[in-house]
PDB file of N, CA, C and O in Angstrom:
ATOM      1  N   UNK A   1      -7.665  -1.109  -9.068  1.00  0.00           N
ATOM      2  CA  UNK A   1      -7.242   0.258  -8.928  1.00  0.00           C
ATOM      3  C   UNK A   1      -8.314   1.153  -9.538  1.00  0.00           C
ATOM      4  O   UNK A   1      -8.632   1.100 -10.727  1.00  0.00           O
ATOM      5  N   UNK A   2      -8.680   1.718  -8.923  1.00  0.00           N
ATOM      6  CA  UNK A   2      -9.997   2.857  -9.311  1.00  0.00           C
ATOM      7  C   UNK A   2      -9.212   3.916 -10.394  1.00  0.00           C
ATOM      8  O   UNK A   2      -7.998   4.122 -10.420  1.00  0.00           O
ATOM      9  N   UNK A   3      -9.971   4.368 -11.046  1.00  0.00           N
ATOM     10  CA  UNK A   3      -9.625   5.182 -12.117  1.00  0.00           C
ATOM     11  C   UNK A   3     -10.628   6.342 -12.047  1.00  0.00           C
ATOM     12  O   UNK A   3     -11.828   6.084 -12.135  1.00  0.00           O
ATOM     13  N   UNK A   4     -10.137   7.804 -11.870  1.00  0.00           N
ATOM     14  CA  UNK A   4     -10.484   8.943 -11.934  1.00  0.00           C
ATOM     15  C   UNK A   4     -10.256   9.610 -13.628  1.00  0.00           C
ATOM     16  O   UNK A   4      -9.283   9.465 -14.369  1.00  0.00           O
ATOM     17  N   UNK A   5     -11.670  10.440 -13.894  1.00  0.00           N
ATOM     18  CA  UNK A   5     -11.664  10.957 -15.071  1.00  0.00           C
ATOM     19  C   UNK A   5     -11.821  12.396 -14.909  1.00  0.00           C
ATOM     20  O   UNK A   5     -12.885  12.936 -14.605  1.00  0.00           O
ATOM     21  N   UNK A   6     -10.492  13.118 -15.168  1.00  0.00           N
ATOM     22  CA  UNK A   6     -10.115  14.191 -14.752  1.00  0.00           C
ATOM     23  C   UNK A   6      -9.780  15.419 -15.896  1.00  0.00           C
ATOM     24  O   UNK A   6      -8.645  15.511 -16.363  1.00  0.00           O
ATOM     25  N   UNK A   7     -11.010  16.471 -16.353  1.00  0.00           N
ATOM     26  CA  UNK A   7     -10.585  16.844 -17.428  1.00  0.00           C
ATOM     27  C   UNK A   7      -9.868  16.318 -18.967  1.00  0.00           C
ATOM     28  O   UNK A   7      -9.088  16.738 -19.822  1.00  0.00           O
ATOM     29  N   UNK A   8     -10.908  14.827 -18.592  1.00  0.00           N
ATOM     30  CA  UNK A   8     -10.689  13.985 -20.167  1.00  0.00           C
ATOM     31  C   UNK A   8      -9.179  13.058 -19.840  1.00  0.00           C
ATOM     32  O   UNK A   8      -8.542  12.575 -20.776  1.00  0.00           O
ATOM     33  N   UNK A   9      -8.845  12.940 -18.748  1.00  0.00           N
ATOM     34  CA  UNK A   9      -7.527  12.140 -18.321  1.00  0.00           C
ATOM     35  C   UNK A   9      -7.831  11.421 -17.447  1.00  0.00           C
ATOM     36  O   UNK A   9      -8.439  11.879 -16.479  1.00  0.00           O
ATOM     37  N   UNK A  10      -7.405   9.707 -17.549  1.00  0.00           N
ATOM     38  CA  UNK A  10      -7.907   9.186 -16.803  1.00  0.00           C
ATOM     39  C   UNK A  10      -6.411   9.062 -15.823  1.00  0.00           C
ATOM     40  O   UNK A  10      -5.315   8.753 -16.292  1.00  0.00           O
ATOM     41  N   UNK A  11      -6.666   9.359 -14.488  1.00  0.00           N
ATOM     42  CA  UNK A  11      -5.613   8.878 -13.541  1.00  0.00           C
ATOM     43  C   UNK A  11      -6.031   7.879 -12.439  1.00  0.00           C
ATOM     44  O   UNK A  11      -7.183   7.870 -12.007  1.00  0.00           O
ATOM     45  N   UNK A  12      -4.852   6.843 -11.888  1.00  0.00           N
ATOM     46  CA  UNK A  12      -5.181   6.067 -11.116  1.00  0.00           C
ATOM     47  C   UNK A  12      -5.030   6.636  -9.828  1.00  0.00           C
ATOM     48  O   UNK A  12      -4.251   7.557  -9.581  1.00  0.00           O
ATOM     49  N   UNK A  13      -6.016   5.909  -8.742  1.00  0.00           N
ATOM     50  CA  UNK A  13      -6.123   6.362  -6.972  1.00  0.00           C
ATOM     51  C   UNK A  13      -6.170   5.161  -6.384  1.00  0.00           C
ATOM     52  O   UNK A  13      -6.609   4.101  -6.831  1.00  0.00           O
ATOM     53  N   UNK A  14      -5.604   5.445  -5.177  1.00  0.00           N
ATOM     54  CA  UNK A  14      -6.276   4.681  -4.549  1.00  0.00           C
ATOM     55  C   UNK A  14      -6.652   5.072  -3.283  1.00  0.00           C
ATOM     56  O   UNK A  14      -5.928   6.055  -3.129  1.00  0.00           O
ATOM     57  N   UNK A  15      -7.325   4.958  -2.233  1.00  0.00           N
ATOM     58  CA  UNK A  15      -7.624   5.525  -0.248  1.00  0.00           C
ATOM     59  C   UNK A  15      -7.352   4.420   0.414  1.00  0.00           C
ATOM     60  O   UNK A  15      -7.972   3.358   0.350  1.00  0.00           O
ATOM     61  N   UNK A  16      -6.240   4.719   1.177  1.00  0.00           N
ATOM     62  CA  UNK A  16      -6.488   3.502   2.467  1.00  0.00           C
ATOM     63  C   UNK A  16      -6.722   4.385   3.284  1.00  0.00           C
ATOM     64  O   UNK A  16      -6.523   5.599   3.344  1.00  0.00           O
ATOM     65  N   UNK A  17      -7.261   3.476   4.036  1.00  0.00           N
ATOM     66  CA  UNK A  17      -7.971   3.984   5.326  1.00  0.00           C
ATOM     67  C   UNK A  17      -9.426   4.066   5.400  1.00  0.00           C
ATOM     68  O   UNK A  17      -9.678   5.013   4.655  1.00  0.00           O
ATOM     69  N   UNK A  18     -10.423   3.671   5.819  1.00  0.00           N
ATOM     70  CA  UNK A  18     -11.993   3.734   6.304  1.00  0.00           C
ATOM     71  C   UNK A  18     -12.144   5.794   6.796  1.00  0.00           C
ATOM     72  O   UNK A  18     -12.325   6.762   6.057  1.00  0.00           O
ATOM     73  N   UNK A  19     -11.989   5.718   8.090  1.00  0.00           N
ATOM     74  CA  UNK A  19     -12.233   7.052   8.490  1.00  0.00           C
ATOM     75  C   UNK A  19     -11.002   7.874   8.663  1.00  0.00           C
ATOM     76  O   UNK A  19      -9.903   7.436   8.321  1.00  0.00           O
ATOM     77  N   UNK A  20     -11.203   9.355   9.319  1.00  0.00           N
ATOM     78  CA  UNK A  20     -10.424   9.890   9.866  1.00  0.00           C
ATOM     79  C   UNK A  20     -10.214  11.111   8.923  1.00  0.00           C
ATOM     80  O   UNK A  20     -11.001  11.111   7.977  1.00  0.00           O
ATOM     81  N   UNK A  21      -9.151  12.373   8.965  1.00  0.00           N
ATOM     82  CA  UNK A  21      -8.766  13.496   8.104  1.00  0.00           C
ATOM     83  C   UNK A  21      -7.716  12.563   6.642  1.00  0.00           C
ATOM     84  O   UNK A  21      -6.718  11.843   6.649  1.00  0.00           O
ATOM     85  N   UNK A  22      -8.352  12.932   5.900  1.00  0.00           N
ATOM     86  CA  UNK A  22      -7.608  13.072   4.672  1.00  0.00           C
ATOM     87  C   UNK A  22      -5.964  13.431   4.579  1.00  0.00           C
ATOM     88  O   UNK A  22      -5.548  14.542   4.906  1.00  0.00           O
ATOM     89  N   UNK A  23      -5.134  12.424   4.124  1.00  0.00           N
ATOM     90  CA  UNK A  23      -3.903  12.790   3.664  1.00  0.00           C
ATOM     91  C   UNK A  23      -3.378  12.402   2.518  1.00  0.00           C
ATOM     92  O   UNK A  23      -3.466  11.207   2.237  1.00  0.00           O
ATOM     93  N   UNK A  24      -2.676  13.368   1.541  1.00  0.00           N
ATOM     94  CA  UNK A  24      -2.254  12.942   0.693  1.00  0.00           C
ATOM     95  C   UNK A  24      -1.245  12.976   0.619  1.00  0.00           C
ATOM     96  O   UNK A  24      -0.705  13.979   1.085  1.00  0.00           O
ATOM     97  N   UNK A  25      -0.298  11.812  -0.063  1.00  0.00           N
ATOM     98  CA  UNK A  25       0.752  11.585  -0.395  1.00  0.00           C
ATOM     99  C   UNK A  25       1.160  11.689  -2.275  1.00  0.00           C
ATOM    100  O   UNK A  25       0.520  11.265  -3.237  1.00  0.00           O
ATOM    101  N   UNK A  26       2.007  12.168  -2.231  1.00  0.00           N
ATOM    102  CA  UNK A  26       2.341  12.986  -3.853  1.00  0.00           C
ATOM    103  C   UNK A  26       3.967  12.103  -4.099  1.00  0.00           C
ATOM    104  O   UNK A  26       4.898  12.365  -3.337  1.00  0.00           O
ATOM    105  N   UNK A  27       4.105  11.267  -5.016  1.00  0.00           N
ATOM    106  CA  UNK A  27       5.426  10.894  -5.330  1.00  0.00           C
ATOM    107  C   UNK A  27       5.831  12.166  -6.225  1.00  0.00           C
ATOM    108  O   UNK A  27       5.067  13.010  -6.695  1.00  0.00           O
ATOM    109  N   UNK A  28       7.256  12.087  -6.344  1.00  0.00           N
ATOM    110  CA  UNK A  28       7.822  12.893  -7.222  1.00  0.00           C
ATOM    111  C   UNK A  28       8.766  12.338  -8.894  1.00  0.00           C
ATOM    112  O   UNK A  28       8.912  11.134  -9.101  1.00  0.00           O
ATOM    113  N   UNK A  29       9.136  13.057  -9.593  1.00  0.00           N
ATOM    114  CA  UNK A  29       9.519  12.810 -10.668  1.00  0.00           C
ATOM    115  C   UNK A  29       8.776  11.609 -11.629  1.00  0.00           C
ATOM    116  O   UNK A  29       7.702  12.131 -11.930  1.00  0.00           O
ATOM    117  N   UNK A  30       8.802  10.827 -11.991  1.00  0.00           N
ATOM    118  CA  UNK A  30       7.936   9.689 -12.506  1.00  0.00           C
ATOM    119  C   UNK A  30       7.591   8.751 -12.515  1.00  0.00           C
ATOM    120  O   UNK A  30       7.118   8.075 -13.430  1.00  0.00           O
ATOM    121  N   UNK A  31       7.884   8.411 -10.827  1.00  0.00           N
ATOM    122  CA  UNK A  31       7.521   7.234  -9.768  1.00  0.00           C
ATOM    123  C   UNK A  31       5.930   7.678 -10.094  1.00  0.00           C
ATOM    124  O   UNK A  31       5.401   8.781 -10.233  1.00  0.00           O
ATOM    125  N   UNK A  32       5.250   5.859 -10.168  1.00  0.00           N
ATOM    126  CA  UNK A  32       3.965   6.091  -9.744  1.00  0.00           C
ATOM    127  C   UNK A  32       3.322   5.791  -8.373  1.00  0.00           C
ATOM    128  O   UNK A  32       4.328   6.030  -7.705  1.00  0.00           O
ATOM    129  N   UNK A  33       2.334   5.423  -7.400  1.00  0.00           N
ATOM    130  CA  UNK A  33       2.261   5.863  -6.176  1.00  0.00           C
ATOM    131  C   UNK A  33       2.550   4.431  -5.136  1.00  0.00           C
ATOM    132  O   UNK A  33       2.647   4.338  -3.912  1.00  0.00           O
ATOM    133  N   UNK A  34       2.631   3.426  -6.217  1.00  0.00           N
ATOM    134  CA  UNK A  34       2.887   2.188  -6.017  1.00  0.00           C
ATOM    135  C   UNK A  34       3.592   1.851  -4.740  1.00  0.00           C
ATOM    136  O   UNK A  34       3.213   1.081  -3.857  1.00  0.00           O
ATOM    137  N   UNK A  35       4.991   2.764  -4.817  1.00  0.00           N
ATOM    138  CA  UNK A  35       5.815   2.763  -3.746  1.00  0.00           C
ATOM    139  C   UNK A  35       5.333   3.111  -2.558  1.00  0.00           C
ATOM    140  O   UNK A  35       5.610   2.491  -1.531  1.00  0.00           O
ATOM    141  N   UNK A  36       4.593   4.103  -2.598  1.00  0.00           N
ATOM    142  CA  UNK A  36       3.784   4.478  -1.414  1.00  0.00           C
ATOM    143  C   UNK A  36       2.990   3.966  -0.531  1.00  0.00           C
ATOM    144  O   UNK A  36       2.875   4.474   0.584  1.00  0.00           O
ATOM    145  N   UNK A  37       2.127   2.557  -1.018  1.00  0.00           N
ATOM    146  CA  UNK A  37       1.406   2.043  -0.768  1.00  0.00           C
ATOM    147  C   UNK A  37       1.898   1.171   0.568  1.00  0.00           C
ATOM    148  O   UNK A  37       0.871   0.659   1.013  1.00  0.00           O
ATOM    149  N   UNK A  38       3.213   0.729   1.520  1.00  0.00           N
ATOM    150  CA  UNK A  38       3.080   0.591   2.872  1.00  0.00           C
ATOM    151  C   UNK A  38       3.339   1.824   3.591  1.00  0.00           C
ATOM    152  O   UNK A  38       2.853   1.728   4.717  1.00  0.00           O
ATOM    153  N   UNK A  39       3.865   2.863   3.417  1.00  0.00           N
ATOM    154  CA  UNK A  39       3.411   3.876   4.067  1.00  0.00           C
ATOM    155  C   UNK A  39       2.451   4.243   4.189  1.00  0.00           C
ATOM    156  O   UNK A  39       2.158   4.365   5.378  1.00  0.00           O
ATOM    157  N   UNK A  40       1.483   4.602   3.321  1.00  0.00           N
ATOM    158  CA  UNK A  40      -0.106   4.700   3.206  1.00  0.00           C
ATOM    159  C   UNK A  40      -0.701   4.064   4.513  1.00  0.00           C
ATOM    160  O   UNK A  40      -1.315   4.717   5.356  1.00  0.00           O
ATOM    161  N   UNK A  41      -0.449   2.703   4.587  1.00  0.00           N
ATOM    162  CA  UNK A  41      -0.958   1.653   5.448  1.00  0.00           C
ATOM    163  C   UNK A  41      -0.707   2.308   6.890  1.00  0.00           C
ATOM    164  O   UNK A  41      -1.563   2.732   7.666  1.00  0.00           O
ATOM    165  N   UNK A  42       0.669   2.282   7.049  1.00  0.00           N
ATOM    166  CA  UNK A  42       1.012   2.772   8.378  1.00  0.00           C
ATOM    167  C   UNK A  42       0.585   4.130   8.702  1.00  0.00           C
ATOM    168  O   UNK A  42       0.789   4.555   9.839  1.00  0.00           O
ATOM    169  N   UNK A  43       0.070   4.784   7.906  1.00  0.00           N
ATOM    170  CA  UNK A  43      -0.448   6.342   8.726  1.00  0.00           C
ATOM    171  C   UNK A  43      -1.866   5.843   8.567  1.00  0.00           C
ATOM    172  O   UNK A  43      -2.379   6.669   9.321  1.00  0.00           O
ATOM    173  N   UNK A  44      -3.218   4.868   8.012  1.00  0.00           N
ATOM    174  CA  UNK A  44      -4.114   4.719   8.442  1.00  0.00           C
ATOM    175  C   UNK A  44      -4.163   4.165   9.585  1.00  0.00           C
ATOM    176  O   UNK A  44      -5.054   4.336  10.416  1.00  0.00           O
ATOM    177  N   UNK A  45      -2.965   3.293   9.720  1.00  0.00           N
ATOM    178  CA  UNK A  45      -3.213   2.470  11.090  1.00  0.00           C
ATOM    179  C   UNK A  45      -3.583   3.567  12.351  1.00  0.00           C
ATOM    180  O   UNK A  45      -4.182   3.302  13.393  1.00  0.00           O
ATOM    181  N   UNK A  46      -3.052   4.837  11.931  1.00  0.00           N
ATOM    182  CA  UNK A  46      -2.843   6.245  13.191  1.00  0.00           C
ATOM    183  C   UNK A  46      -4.149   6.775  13.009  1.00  0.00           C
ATOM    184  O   UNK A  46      -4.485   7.844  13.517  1.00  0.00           O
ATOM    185  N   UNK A  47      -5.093   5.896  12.129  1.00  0.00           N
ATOM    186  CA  UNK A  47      -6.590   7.075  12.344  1.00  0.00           C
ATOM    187  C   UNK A  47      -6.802   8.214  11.145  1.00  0.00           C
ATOM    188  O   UNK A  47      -7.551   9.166  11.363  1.00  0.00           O
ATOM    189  N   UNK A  48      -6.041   8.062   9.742  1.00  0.00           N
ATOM    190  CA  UNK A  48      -6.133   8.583   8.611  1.00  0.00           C
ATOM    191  C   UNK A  48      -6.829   8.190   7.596  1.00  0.00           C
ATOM    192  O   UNK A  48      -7.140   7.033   7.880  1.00  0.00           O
ATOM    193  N   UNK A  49      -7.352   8.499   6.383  1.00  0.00           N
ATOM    194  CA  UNK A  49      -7.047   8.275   5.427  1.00  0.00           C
ATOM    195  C   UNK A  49      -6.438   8.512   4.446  1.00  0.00           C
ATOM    196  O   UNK A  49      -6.576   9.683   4.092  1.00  0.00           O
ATOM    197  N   UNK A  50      -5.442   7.579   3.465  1.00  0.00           N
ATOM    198  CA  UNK A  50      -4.636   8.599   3.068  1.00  0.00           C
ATOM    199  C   UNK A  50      -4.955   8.463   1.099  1.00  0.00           C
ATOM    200  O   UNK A  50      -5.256   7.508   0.383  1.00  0.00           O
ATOM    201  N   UNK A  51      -4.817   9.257   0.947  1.00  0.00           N
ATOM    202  CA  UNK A  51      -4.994   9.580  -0.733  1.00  0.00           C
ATOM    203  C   UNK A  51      -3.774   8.955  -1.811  1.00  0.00           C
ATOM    204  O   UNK A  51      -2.671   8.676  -1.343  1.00  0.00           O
ATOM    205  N   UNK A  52      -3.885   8.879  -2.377  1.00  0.00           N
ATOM    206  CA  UNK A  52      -2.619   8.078  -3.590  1.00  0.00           C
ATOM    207  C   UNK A  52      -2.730   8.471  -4.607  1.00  0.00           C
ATOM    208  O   UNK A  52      -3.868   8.916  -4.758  1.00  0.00           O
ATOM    209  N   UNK A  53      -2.018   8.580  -5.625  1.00  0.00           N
ATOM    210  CA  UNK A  53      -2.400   9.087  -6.860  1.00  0.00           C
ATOM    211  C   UNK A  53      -1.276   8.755  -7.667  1.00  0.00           C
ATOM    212  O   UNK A  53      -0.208   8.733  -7.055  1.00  0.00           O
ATOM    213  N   UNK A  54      -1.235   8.483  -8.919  1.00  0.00           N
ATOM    214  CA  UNK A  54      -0.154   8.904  -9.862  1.00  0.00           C
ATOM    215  C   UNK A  54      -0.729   9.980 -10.396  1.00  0.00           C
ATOM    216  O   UNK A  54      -1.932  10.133 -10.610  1.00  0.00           O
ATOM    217  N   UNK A  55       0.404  10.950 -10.673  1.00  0.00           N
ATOM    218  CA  UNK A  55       0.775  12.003 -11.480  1.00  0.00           C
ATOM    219  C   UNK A  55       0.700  12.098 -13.061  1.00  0.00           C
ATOM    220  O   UNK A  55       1.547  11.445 -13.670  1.00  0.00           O
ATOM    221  N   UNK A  56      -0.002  12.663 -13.627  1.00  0.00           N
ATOM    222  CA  UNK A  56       0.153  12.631 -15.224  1.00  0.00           C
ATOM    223  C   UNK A  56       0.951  12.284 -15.862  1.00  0.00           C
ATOM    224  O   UNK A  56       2.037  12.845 -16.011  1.00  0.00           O
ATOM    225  N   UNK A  57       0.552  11.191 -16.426  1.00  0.00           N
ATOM    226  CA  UNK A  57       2.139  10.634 -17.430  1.00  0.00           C
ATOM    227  C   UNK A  57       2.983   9.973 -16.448  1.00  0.00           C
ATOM    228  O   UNK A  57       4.191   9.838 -16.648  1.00  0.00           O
ATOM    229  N   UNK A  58       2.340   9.508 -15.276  1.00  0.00           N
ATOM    230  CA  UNK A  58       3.017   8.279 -14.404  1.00  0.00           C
ATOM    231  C   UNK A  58       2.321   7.523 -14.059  1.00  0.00           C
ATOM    232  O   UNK A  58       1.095   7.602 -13.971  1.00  0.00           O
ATOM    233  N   UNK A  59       3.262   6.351 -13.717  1.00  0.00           N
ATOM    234  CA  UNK A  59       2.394   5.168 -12.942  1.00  0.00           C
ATOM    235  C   UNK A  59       2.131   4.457 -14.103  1.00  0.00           C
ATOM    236  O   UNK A  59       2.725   4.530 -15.178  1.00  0.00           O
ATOM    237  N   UNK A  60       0.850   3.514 -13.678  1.00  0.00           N
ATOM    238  CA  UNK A  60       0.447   2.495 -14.526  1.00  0.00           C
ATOM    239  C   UNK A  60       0.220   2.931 -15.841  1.00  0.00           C
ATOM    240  O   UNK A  60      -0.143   2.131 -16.703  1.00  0.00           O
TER     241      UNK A  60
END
């Protein structure tokens, strides 16, 4: 899991998808993006890539 250093905070990402427009997907409350990750799949399969993230003080 790649780790972004964001104003001294490290948060986790991840991209599926190779090419295509950028999408991001945002969980809510203090789910981290984990859950997200076969949906992710199924909108690259459509020609996306899609963005992941946990939220500050979520996730791993």
């Amino acid at each position: 899991m790649p780790i972004a250093k964001v104003r001294g905070l490290n948060i986790n990402y991840e991209v599926v998808g190779d090419e295509g427009p950028f999408v991001t997907l945002i969980t809510g409350g203090r789910r981290g993006y984990a859950e997200f990750v076969p949906l992710a799949h199924k909108i690259a399969a459509e020609g996306f890539r899609v963005l992941l993230h946990d939220r500050r003080n979520t996730g791993a």
